[in-house]
Structure formats: C-alpha cells, structure tokens
C-alpha positions as CSV (number, residue, x, y, z in Angstrom):
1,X,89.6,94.0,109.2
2,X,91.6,96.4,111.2
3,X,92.0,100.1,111.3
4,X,95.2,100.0,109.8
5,X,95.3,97.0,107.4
6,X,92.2,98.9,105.7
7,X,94.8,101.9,105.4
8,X,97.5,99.9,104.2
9,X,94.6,98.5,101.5
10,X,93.7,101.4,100.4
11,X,97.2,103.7,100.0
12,X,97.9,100.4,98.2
13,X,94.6,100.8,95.7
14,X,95.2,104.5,95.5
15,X,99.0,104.1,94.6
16,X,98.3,101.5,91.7
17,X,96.3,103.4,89.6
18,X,98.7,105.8,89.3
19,X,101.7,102.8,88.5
20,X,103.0,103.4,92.4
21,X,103.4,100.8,94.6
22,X,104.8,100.3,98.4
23,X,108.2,98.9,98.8
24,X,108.3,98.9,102.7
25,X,109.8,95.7,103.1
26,X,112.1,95.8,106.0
27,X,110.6,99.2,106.8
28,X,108.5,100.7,109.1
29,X,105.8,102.8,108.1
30,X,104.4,106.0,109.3
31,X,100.7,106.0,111.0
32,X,98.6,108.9,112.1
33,X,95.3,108.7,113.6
34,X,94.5,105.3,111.6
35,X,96.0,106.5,108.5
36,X,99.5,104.1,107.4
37,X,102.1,106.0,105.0
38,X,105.1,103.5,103.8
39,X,108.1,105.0,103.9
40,X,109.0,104.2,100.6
41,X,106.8,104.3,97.3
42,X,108.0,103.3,94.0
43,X,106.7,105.1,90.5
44,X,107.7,103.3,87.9
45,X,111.6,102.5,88.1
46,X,111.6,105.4,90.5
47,X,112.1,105.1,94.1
48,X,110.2,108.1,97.0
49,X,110.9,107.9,100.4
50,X,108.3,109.9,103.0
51,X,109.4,113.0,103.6
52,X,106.7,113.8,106.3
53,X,103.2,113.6,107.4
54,X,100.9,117.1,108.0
55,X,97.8,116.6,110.1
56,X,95.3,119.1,109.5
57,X,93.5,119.9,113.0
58,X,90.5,122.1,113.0
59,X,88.9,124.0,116.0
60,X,92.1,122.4,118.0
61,X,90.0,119.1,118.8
62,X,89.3,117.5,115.5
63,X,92.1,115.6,113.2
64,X,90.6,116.7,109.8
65,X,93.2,114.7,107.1
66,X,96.9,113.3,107.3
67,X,98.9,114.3,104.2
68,X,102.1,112.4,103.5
69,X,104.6,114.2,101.4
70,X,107.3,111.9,99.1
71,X,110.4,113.0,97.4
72,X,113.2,111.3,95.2
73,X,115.3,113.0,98.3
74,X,113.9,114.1,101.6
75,X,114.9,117.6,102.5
76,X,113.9,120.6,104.5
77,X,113.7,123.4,102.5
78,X,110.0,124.3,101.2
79,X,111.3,126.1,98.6
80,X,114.0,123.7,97.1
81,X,111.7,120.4,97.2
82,X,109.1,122.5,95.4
83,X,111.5,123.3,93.0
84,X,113.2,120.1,92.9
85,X,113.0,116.3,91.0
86,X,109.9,115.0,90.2
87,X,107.9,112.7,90.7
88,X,106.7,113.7,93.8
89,X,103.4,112.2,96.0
90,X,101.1,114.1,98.0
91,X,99.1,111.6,99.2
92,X,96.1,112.2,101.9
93,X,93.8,110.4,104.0
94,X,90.8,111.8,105.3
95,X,90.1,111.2,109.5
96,X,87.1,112.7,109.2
97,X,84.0,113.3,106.6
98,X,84.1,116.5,104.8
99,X,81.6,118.1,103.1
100,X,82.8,119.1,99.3
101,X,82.3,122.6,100.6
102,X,84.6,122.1,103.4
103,X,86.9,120.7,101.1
104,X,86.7,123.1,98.6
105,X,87.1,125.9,101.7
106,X,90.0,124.3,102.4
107,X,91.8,124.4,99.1
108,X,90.4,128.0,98.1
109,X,92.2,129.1,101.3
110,X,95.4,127.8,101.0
111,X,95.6,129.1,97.4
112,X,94.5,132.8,98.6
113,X,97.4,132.6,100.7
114,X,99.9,131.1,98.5
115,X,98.4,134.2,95.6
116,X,98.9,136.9,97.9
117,X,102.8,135.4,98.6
118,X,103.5,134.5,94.8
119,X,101.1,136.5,92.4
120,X,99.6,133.8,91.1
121,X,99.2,133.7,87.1
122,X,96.5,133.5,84.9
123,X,97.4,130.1,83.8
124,X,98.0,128.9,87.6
125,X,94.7,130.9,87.9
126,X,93.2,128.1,85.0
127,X,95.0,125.3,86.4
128,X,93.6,125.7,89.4
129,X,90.4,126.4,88.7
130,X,90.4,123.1,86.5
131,X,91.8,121.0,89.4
132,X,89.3,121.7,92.2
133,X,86.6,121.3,89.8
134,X,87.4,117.7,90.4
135,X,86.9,117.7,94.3
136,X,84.7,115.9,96.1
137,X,83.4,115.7,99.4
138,X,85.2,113.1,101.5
139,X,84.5,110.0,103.9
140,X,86.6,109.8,106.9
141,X,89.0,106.6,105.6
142,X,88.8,108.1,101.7
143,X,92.2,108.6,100.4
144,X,93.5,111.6,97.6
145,X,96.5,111.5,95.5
146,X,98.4,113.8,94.1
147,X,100.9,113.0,91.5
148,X,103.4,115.2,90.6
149,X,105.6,115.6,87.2
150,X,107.6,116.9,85.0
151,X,104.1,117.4,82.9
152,X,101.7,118.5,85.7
153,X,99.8,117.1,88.0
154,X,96.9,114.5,88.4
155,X,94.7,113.6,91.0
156,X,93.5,110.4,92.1
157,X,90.5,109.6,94.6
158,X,90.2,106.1,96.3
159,X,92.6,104.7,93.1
160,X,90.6,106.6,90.4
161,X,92.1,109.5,88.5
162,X,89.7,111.9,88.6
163,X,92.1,114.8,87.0
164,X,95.1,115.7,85.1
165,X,96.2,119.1,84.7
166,X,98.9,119.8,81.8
167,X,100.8,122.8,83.9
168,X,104.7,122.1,85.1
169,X,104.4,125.5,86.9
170,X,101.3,123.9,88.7
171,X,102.8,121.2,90.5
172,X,105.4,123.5,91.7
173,X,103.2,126.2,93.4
174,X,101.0,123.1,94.7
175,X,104.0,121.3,96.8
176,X,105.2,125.3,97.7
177,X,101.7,126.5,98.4
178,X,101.9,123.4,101.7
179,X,105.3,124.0,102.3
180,X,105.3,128.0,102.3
181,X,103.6,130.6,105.0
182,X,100.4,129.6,102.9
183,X,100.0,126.0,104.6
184,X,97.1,125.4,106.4
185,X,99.0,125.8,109.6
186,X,103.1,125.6,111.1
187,X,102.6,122.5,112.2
188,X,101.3,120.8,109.1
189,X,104.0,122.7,107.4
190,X,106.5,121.3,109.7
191,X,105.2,117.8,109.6
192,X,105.3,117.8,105.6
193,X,108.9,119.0,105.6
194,X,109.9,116.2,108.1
195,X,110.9,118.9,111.1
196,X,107.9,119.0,113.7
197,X,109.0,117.9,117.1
C-alpha cells in the first residue's frame, strides 16, 4: 500500500471515531511530506473546509508533524477563527517518531508562550493539565485529533478518543495558542491560517 493511501486510511480511521468523515469528492486534497488532508470534512450535518496545513520543522532539517487546521469558514485572522463557530478540527500527522517527552516538550512550550501572551487561568491551568496527561509518544505515520466544540475539546489518537476536556474557554486558547505569536514557529502559523507563500 502506498505512502499516501495509508494517509488517506488513516485520517479516515481517525475522523470516524469522532462522527467525521471526508467529503472530498471532486476535490483535491492537501499532502505534506506523505501526510493527505481533504479539503473538506464533515461532523455530523456540518460541513469544514481546510483552512491550512502547519509543518513543524526542527533543527531546520527534520519535518517533525503536519497539522491541518478546519473551519465552518476559512479565514485569516488568528484571533477571529479562535473565537469563531465551532466545530473546528486540528488534525495532525506525525513525519517522524517522537518520544512522549518530545511531545510533551512540545506542548508545554507552546502553552508557556501562549501564558505569558494571555494569563492563563487556573481553570485553563486544569484543563490543560488534564489534556496532556493523555499524550503519548508518537510513530512517524500516527495521527492526533483534535475536536473542537461548543463544550470543549477531545482528543483522538489513531481513531481512539483518548480525552475529553469539559472547558469552552479551552478550545479557544488551543486554536489561539497555534494561531497567536505562541505557535511553534511563523511559518507553521502562517500555514494553519492558510497565508504562507
């Protein structure tokens, strides 16, 4: 089996546990280092279309994960989609393994940032704590999803859900913490929000 029909199997895995499923037909889909991200997903009666991909590049040589953002609406503005209509999808595929530390790193870094920006609360303190005690380490090919509404947020790994956090407020500083001056990096910021180059 291919590269990229082993992608498209697993988005497809990871997107029906959560009740998503692709509707790219007629469509071309997005792919990045091996990874394949429709353009559209559908939750339920509601329709996403992909906003962007981030790739997360460490040391400048290695292409760490591909993160697909989707929105009822694309847009441009970090600050507006955060706030805006849920559902929304963060949905990642690893392009290399990861040691849970390293993914934990990666995380704990991100939300430092997006703290020191945003004065994080003691409940976004809690929900946050509760979500990345559901990491893992990861397998280059291993996908992560991140659903997003009006309730909170849960997390699914390779089409399990591994963990649902009850916090609104959560979901919102999750998509703002990647598409804020706390991202990882411009570029993946810029990819996410659909205006890299």
């Amino acid at each position: 089996m291919s590269g990229l029909r082993r992608s498209s199997l697993r988005i497809g895995l990871a997107l029906a546990a959560g009740l998503v499923g692709t509707s790219s037909a007629g469509h071309a889909d997005t792919r990045v280092g091996g990874a394949v991200f429709p353009d559209d997903l559908k939750i339920g009666n509601t329709s996403l279309k992909l906003n962007g991909v981030g790739v997360r590049v460490f040391y400048h040589l290695v292409d760490g994960y591909a993160t697909g953002l989707y929105l009822v609406s694309p847009a441009h503005d970090g600050k507006a989609i955060a706030e805006g209509p849920n559902p929304k999808v963060i949905y990642t595929e690893f392009l290399h393994d990861a040691s849970l530390e390293r993914v934990k790193d990666e995380y704990d870094s991100i939300h430092a940032r997006y703290c020191k920006l945003y004065a994080c609360s003691a409940r976004n303190e809690a929900s946050y704590a509760a979500f990345t005690g559901h990491l893992a380490a990861a397998k280059r090919g291993e996908a992560q999803l991140i659903l997003v509404t009006d309730e909170g947020v849960s997390m699914q790994r390779n089409g399990v859900v591994v963990a649902s956090i009850a916090d609104p407020s959560f979901g919102v500083g999750l998509v703002q913490s990647l598409l804020s001056a706390a991202a990882p990096t411009d570029g993946f910021r810029e990819g996410l929000l659909g205006t890299a180059n």
